[in-house]
C-alpha positions in Angstrom: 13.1 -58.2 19.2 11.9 -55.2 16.8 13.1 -52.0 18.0 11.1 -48.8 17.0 12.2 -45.8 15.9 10.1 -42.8 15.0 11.4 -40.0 13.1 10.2 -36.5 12.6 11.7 -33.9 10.2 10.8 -30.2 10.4 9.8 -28.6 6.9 11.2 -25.1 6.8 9.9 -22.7 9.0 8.1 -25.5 11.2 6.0 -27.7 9.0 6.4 -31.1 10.0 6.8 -34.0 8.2 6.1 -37.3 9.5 7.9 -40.6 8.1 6.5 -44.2 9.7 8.5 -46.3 12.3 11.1 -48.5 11.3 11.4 -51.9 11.4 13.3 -54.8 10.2 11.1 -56.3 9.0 9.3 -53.5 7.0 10.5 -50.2 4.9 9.1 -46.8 6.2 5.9 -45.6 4.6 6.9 -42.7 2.0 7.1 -39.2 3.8 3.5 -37.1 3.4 3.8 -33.9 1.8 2.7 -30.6 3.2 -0.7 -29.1 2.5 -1.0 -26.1 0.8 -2.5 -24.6 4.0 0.6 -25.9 5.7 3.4 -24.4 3.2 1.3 -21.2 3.4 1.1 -21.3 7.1 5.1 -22.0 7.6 5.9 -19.4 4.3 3.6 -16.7 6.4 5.3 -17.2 9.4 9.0 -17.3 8.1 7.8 -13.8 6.8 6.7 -12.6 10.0 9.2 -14.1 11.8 11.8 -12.3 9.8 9.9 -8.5 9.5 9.8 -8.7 13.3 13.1 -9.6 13.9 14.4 -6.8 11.7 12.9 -4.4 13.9 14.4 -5.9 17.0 11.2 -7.8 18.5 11.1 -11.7 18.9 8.4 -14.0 17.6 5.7 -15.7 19.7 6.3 -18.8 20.3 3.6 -20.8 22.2 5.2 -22.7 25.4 7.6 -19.5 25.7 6.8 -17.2 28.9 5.5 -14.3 27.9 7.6 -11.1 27.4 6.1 -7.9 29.6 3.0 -6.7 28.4 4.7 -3.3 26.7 6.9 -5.7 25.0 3.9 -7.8 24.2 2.0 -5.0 22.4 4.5 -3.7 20.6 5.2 -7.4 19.1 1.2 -7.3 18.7 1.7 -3.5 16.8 4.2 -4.9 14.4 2.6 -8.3 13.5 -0.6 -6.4 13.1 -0.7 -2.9 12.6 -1.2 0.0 14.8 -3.4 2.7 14.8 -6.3 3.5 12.7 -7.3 0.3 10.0 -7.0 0.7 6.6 -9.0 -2.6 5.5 -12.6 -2.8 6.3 -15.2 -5.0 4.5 -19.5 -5.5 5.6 -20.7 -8.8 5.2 -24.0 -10.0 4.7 -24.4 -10.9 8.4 -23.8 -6.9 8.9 -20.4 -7.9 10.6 -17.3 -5.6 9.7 -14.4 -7.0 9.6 -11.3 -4.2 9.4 -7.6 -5.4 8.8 -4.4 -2.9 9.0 -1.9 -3.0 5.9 1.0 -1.6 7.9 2.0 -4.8 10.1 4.3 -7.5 9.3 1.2 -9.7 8.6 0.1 -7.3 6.4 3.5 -7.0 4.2 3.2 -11.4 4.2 0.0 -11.3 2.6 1.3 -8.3 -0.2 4.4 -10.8 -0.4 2.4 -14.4 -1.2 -0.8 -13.3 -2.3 0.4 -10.6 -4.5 -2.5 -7.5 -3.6 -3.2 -7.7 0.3 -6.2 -5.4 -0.1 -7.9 -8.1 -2.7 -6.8 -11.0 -0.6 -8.1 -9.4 2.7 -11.9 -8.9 1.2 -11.3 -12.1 -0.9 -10.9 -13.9 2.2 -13.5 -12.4 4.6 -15.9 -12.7 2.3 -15.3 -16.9 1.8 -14.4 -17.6 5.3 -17.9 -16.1 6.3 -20.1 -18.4 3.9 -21.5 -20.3 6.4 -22.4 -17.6 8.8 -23.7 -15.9 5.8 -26.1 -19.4 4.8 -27.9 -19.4 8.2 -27.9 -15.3 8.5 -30.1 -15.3 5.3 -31.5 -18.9 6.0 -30.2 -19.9 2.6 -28.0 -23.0 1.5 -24.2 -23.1 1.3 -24.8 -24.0 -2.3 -27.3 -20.9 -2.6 -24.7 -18.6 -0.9 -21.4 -20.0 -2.8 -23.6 -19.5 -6.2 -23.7 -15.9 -5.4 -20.5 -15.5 -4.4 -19.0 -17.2 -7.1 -16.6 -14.2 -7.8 -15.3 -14.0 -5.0 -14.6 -17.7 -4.8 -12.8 -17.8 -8.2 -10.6 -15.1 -6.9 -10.4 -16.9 -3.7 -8.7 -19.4 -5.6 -6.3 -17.4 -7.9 -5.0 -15.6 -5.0 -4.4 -18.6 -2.9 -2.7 -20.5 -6.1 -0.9 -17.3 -6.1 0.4 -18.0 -2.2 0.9 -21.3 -3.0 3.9 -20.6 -5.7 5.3 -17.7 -4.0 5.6 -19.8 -0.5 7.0 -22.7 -2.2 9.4 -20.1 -3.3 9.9 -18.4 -0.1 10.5 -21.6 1.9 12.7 -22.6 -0.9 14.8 -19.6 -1.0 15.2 -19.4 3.0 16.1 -23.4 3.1 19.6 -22.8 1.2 20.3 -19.2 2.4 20.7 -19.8 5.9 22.7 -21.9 7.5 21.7 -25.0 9.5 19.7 -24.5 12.5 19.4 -21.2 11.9 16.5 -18.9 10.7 17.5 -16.0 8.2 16.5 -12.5 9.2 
């Protein structure tokens, strides 16, 4: 009788990787590696994670009951920003989108991507192609051939995220001990 096993291994701040099920009679599929969206993703949130902790608040974590709603917003005020928005960006579709630079988000995105401000238009601009294609009834190809800019610095910035998570996730692997989270 083959008895099943399946493991699961958490990748630094919560990126999971998945190896097969053992058997005897087979050898477990290599591990997958993590995206870049996913090493991103786990590096932003280790950064968060660790800005709101040193100002004495505790992390959202989905499945946890919520905290009362002043603690709630003042979590919400540090991971976002608070008052007036700094960031602010029209698109084509004559949507604004505004972003603060003074939350913990804010200071992860200066950290990986190395200029929050560029990053921030950067990236409403190239998440909005689509809305953007069937505001001005044009093709995605039409829309990304004008913004072709802003898609090459799309990709510098996020090959930019990409080696400083590896880095961060790295560096916050063997500095804290087992089990634990560094601050």
């Amino acid at each position: 009788m083959r008895q099943l096993g399946t493991l699961a291994a958490a990748f630094a701040a919560g990126t999971l990787l998945l190896t097969g099920a053992l058997t005897a009679c087979t050898s477990a599929p290599p591990a997958s590696r993590p995206s870049a969206d996913d090493l991103i993703k786990a590096a932003t949130r280790h950064l968060t994670d660790a800005c709101l902790t040193r100002r004495g608040l505790t992390p959202p974590r989905p499945g946890r009951r919520p905290p009362p709603a002043a603690e709630q917003q003042r979590v919400s005020d540090a991971l976002f920003g608070a008052g007036r928005t700094e960031l602010s960006v029209r698109l084509p579709t004559g949507y604004v989108v505004r972003a603060h630079t003074d939350g913990c988000l804010a200071a992860a995105q200066q950290r990986l991507y190395g200029d929050q401000r560029r990053w921030f238009r950067t990236s409403a601009i190239v998440n909005n192609l689509r809305p953007e294609a069937a505001h001005t009834h044009s093709t995605l190809a039409e829309v990304r051939q004008r913004h072709r800019a802003e898609l090459a610095d799309w990709r510098r910035l996020r090959a930019h995220a990409l080696k400083s998570a590896k880095t961060v996730l790295a560096t916050s692997s063997h500095s804290s001990p087992k089990g634990t989270a560094p601050a």
